[in-house]
MITORKE-154769 format. One line per 3 residues: number of its first residue (from 1); for each residue x, z, y of C-alpha. Coordinates in nm, 3 decimals, m for minus. Layout:
N
NUM	X/Z/Y | ...;
//
This chain:
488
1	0.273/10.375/m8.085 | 0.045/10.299/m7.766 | 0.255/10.255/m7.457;
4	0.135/10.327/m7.104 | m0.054/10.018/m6.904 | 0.167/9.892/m6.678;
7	0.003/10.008/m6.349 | 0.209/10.337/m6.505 | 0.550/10.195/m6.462;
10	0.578/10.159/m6.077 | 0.719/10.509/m6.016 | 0.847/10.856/m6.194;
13	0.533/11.031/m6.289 | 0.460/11.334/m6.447 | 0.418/11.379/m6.856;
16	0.084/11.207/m6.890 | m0.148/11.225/m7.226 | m0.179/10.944/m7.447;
19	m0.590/10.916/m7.402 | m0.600/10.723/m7.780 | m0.388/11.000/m7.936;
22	m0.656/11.248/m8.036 | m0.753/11.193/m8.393 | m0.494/11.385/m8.525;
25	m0.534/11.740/m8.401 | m0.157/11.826/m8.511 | m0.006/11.621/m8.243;
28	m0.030/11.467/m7.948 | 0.145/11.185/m7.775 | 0.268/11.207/m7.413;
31	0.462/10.944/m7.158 | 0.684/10.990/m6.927 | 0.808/10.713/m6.691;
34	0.874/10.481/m7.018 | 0.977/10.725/m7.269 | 0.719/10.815/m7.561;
37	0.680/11.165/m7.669 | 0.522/11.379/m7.940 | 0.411/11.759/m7.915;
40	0.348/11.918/m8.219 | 0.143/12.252/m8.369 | 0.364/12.477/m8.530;
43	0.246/12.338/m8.885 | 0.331/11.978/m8.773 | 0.711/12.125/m8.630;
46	0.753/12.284/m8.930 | 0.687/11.979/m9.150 | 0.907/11.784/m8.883;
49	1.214/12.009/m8.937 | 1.194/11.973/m9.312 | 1.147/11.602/m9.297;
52	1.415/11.563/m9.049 | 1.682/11.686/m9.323 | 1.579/11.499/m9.576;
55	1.810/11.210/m9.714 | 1.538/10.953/m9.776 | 1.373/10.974/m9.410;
58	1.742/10.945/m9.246 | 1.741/10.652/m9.450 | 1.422/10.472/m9.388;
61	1.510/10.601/m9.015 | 1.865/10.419/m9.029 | 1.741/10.052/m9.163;
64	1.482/10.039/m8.925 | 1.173/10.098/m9.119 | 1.048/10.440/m8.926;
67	1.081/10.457/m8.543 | 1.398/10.665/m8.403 | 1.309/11.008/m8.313;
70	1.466/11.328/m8.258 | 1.381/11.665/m8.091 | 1.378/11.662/m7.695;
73	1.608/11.920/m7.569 | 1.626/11.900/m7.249 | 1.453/12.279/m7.095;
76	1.216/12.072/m6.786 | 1.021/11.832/m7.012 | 0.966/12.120/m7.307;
79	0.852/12.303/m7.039 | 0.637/12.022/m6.928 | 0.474/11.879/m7.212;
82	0.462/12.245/m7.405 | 0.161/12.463/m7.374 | m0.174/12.597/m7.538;
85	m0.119/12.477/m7.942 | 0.228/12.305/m7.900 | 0.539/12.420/m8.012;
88	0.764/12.150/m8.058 | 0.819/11.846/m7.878 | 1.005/11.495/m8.016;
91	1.126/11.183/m7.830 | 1.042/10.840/m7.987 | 1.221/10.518/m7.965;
94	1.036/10.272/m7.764 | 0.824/10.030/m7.883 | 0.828/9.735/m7.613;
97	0.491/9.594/m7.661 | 0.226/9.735/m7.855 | 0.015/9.528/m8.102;
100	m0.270/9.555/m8.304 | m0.342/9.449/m8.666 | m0.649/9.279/m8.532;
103	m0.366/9.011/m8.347 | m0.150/8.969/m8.669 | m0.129/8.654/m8.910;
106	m0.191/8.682/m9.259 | 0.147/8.760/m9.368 | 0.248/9.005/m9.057;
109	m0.001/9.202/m9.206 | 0.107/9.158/m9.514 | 0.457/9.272/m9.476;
112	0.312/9.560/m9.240 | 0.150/9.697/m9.555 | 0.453/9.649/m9.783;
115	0.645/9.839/m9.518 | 0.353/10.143/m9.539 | 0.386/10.100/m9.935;
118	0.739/10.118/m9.931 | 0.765/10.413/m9.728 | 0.499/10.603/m9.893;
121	0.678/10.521/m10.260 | 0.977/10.679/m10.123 | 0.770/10.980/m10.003;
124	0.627/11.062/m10.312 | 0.977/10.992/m10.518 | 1.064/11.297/m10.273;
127	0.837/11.536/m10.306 | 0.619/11.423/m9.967 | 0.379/11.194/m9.890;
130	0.147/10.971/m9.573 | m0.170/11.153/m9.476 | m0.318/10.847/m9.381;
133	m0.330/10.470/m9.436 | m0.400/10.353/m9.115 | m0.260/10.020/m9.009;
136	m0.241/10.099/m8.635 | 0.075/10.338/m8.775 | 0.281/10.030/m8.819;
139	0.400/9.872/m8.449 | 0.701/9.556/m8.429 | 1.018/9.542/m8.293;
142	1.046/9.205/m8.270 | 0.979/9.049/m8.604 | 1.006/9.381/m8.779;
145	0.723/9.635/m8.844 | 0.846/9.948/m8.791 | 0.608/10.275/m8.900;
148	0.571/10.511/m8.614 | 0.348/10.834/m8.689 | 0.569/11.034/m8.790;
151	0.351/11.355/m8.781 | 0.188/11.119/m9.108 | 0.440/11.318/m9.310;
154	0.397/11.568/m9.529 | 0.499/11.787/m9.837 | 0.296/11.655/m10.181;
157	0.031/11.911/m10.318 | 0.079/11.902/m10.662 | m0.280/11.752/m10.780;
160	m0.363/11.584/m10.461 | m0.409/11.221/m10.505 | m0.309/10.973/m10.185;
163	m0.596/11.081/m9.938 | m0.503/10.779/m9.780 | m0.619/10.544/m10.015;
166	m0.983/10.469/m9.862 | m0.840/10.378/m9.473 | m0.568/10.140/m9.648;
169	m0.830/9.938/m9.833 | m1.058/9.909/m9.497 | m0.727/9.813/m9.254;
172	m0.464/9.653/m9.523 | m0.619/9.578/m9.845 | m0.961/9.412/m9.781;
175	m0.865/9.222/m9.495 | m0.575/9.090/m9.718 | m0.779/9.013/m10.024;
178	m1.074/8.848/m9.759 | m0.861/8.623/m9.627 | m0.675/8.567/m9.929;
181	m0.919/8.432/m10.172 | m1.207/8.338/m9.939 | m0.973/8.225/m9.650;
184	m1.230/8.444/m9.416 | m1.174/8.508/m9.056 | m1.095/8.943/m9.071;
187	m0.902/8.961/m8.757 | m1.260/8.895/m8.605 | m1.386/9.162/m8.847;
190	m1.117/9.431/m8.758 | m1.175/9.371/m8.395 | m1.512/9.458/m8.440;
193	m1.485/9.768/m8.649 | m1.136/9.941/m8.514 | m1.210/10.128/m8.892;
196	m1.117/9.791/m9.035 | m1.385/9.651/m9.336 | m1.584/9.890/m9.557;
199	m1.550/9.803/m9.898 | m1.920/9.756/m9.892 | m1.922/9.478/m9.658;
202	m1.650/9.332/m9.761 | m1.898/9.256/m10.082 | m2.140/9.083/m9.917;
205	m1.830/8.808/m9.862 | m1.768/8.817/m10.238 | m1.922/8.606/m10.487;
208	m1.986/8.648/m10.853 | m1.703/8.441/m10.937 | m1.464/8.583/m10.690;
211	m1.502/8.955/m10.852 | m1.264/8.872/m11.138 | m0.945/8.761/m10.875;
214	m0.672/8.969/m10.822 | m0.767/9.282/m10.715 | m1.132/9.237/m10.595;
217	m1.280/9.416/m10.931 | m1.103/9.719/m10.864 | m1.062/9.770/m10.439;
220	m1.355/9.625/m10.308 | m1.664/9.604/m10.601 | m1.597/9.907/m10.775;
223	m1.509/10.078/m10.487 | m1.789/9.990/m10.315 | m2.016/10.054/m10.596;
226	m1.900/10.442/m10.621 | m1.938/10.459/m10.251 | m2.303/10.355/m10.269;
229	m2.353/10.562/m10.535 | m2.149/10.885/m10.348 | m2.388/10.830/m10.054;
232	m2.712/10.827/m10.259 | m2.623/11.117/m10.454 | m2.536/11.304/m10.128;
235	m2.854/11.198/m9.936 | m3.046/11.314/m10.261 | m2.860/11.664/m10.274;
238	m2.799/11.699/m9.890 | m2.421/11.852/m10.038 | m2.117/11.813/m9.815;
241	m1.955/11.474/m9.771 | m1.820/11.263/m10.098 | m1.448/11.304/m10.190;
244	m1.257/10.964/m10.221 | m0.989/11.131/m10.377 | m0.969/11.234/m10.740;
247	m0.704/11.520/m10.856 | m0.416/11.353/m11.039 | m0.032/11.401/m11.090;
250	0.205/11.299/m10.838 | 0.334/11.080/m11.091 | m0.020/10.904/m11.137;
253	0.026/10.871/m10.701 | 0.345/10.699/m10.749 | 0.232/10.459/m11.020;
256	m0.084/10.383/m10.826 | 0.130/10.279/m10.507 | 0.355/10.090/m10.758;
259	0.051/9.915/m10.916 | m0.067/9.825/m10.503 | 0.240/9.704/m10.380;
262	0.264/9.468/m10.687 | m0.116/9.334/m10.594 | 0.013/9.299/m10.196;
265	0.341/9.135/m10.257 | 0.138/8.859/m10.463 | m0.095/8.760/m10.270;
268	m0.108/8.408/m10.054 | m0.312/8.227/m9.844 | m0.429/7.872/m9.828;
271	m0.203/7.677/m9.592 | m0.348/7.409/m9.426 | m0.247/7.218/m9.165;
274	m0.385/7.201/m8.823 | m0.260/7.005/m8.524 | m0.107/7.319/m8.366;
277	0.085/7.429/m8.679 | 0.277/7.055/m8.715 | 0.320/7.065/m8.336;
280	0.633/7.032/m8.355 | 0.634/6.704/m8.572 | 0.300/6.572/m8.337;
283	0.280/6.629/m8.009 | 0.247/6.374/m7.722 | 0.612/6.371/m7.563;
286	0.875/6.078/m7.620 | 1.213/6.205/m7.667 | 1.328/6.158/m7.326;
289	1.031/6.340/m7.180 | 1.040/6.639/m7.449 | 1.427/6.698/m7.321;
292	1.286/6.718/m7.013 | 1.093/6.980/m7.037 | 1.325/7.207/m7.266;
295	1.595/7.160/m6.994 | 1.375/7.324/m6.728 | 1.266/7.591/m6.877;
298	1.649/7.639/m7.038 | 1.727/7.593/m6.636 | 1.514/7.863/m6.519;
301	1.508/8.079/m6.844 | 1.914/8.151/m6.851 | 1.938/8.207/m6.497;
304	1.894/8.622/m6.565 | 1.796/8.863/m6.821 | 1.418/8.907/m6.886;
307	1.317/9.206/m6.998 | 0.985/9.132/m7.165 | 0.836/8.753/m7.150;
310	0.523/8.626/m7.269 | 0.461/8.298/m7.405 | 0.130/8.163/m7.422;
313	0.001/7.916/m7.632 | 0.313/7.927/m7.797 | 0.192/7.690/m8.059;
316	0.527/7.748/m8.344 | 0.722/7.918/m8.111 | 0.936/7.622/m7.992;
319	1.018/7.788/m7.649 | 1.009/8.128/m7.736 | 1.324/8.063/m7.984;
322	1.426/7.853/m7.690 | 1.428/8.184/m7.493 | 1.533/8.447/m7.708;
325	1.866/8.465/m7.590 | 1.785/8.553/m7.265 | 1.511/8.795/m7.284;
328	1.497/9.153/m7.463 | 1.122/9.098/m7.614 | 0.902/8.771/m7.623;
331	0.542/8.804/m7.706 | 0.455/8.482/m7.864 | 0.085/8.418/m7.869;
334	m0.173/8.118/m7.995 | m0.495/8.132/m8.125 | m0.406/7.901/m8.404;
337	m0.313/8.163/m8.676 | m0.147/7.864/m8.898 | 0.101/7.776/m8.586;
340	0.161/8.173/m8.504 | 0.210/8.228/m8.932 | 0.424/7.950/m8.949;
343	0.639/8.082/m8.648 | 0.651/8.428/m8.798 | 0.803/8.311/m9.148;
346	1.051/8.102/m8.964 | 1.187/8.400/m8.743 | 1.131/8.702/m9.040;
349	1.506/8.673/m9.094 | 1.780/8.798/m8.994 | 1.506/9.098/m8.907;
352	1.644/9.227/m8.587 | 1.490/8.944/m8.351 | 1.319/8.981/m8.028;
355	0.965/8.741/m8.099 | 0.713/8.944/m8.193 | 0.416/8.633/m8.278;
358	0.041/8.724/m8.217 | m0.307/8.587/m8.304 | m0.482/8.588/m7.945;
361	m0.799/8.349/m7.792 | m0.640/8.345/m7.446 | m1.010/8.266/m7.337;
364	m1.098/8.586/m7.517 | m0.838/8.820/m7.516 | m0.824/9.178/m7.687;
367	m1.032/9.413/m7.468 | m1.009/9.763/m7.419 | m1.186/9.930/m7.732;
370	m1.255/10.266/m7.900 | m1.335/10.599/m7.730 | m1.389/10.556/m7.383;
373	m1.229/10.198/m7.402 | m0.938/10.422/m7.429 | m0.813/10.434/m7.774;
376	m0.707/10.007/m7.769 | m0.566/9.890/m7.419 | m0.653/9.539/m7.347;
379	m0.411/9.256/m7.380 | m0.405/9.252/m6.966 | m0.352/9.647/m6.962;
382	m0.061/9.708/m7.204 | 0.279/9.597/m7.060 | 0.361/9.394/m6.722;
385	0.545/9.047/m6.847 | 0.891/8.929/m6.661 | 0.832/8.597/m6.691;
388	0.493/8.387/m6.833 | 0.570/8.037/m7.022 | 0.218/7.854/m7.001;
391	0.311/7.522/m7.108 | 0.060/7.268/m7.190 | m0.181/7.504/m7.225;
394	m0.399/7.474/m6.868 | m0.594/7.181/m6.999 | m0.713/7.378/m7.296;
397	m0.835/7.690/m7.042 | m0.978/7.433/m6.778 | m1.180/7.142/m6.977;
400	m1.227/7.306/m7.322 | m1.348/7.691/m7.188 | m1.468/7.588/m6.887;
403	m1.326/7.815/m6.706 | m1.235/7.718/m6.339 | m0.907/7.662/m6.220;
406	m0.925/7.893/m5.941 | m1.012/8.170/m6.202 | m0.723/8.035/m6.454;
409	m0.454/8.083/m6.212 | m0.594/8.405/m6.074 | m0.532/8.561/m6.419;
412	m0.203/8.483/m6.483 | m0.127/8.557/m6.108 | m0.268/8.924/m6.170;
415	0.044/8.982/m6.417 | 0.307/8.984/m6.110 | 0.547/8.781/m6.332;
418	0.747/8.422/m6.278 | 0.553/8.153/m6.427 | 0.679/7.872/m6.586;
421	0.396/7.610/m6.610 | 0.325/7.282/m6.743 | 0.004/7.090/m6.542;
424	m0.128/6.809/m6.750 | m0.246/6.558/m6.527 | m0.631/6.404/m6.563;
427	m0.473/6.064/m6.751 | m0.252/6.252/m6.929 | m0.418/6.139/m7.330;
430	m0.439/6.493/m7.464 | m0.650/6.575/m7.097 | m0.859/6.242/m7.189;
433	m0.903/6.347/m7.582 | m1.058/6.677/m7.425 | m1.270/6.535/m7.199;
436	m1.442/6.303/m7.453 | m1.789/6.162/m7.372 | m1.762/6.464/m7.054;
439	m1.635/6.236/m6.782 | m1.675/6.300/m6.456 | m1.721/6.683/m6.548;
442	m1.442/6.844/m6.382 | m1.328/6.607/m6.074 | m1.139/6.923/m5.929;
445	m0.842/6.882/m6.173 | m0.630/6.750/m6.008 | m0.276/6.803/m5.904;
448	m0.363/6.752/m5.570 | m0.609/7.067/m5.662 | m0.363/7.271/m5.883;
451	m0.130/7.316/m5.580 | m0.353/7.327/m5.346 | m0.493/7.664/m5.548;
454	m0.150/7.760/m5.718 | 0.000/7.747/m5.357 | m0.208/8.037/m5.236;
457	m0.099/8.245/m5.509 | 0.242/8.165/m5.577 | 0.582/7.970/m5.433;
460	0.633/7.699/m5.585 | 1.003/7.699/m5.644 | 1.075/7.386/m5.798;
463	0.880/7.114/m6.053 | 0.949/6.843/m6.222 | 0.776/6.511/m6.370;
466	0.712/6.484/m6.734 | 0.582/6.203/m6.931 | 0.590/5.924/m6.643;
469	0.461/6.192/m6.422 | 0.152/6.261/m6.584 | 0.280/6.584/m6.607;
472	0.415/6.824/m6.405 | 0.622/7.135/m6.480 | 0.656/7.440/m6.203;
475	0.881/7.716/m6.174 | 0.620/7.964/m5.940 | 0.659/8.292/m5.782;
478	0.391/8.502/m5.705 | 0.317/8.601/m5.367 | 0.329/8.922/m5.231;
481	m0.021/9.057/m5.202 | m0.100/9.181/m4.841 | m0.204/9.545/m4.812;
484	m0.579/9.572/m4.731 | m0.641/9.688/m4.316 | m0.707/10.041/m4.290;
487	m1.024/10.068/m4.100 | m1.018/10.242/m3.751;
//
């Protein structure tokens, strides 16, 4: 579930209102200091007290697979958080960092809608179901999606087929199939559409040839056919909106979700490689120089316990397995979705880790999207990082997005965290490779430069030479910010 910004988490505050948390109008989701909550109508507290005693959600509860929750007792936060419509209130585990399916590899994604499958099979095996399919329901702890709307439960109808059948095509389904058999870019797509891929666009991608793979005939081309046709007939008749859902037997429900987990758990990707996903067998280090740098960050890393770290441009992850014994939660993020994947299968077992992996242009990162720029924080606004590793990943900011240095160091500054960073030099190769045929077009990076800027933002605490010096790793603390003059 969305967590507050962490501008939020400076001092106790009152129960505030999750400002995404308004498309269901059964609940509502509410922080205080870093706990989650969850009011409820009294048809949503009803459905919570008979799902609470039921054997199969104490189950999917106890392995992990649905977030922890339980009904808040204590008198002062009731009394807070309950007014107007609410009647009940629960408390949520919390999530550490909040994601979005937009920043997950192919097979994150994958297992996400396994786990909203899975959970929805043993629903309807016990007499309940998921009102929804959406894939923003399904958060990580660490390598492990975990589904956390709980208010998505409810008692089967008889007759009712899964109404959420439409949303898990758009935000599961097509995305999977997309990238699946025509290896297309859809985290680009789903950032774009927070609704995730209508199965009528998702045609236009399709080819006659392509119709006939596993499960394209019947989730996107038929489906998009009788959606076309739904909307003429409605535009012609001007009659209330088309049903997606046919009446059927809870049975049919069961075999259907049966039939779609089957399609899910079978599909695969093309897996190339890319520089960045074979890093580990390629990169530019000797022996000597690659010990090097894993003993200062190990140096700096073990020195305390980090409560969240963030490790960009983490290529396969290298460092963030180097630091997962001494944090709580590493974010691991590289635009190269082959690196990230290839990470993600590595750590996937044992389950209970503490890398969650992420899809992320650092030159582009996640914005703030949806209602108001409310509804999706930006990847800046959702949680305030411990500690930064940003190794070997300046050069790529600087020379290949052009974006100054000054501006570079500003951002990660603006986090408040430690920074561990690696500056390759101007004659480092990989900084030469870069450059190219552009010579001569950024004669401010320097080292000289680097800490002449980084010093005005951080300490530097200590550094290092790497690769004959043409490198240079830094342990920096960030300054404290003076307090603006108040005018007289």
């Amino acid at each position: 579930m969305p967590q507050p910004s962490w501008t939020d988490r400076q001092a106790p505050a009152p129960m505030t209102p999750e400002p995404g948390s308004f498309r269901d109008p059964g609940n509502q989701v509410f922080y205080r200091n870093e706990q989650i909550f969850r009011a409820l109508d009294a048809e949503s507290a009803a459905h919570w007290h008979q799902l609470r005693q039921t054997t199969f959600f104490q189950a999917l509860v106890e392995r992990g697979a649905v977030v922890a929750t339980e009904t808040e007792d204590r008198p002062d936060v009731r009394a807070e958080a309950l007014s107007g419509r609410w009647t009940e209130l629960l408390r949520h585990e919390r999530i550490p960092f909040v994601s979005y399916p937009y920043e997950w590899t192919f097979n994150m994604l994958k297992d996400a809608a396994l786990l909203h499958l899975g959970i929805l099979e043993d629903a309807l095996a016990n007499g309940w179901t998921l009102k929804d399919g959406s894939a923003y329901n399904v958060q990580w702890r660490g390598q492990q999606p975990v589904f956390i709307d709980i208010s998505s439960f409810e008692p089967y109808r008889t007759g009712e087929s899964w109404i959420g059948y439409r949303q898990f095509c758009m935000m599961f389904l097509i995305p999977l199939l997309l990238k699946a058999h025509r290896d297309i870019d859809t985290a680009s797509l789903c950032r774009s559409d927070l609704e995730g891929i209508d199965p009528e666009e998702a045609l236009k991608f399709i080819s006659v040839r392509d119709i006939f793979r596993r499960g394209v005939l019947s989730h996107i081309y038929l489906h998009a056919r009788l959606q076309a046709r739904a909307r003429r007939a409605e535009a012609a008749a001007s009659s209330a909106a088309p049903k997606w859902a046919i009446r059927q037997t809870g049975e049919m429900t069961l075999r259907m979700v049966q039939s779609l987990t089957r399609l899910v758990g079978k599909l695969e990707r093309h897996d190339d490689r890319t520089s960045w996903s074979s890093y580990e067998e390629t990169h530019s280090y000797d022996d000597a120089s690659f010990s090097g740098k894993k003993d200062f960050v190990e140096r700096h890393v073990r020195s305390r316990r980090w409560p969240l770290v963030y490790d960009l441009g983490c290529n396969t992850g290298t460092f963030s397995r180097l630091c997962s014994e001494h944090a709580d939660c590493i974010i691991a993020i590289d635009q190269d979705e082959l690196a990230v994947d290839k990470l993600y299968r590595r750590i996937k077992t044992p389950a209970r880790g503490n890398i969650t992996p992420l899809i992320m242009q650092l030159s582009n990162t996640s914005p703030d999207q949806g209602w108001r720029g409310r509804e999706r924080k930006s990847f800046e606004h959702r949680a305030r990082p411990d500690l930064i590793l940003c190794l070997a990943l300046i050069h790529h900011m600087v020379i290949s997005a052009n974006i100054p240095l000054r501006d570079f160091l500003g951002w990660i500054r603006d986090f408040g965290a430690r920074v561990i960073l690696e500056f390759v030099g101007p004659d480092d190769e990989m900084t030469l490779q870069l450059l190219g045929n552009r010579r001569g077009a950024h004669p401010g990076y320097t080292q000289e430069e680097f800490e002449s800027v980084a010093g005005a933002m951080f300490d530097i605490v200590d550094s290092a030479p790497l690769k004959g010096g043409r490198r240079r790793i830094y342990l920096l603390q960030p300054k404290a910010r003076a307090c603006p003059e108040t005018a007289t």
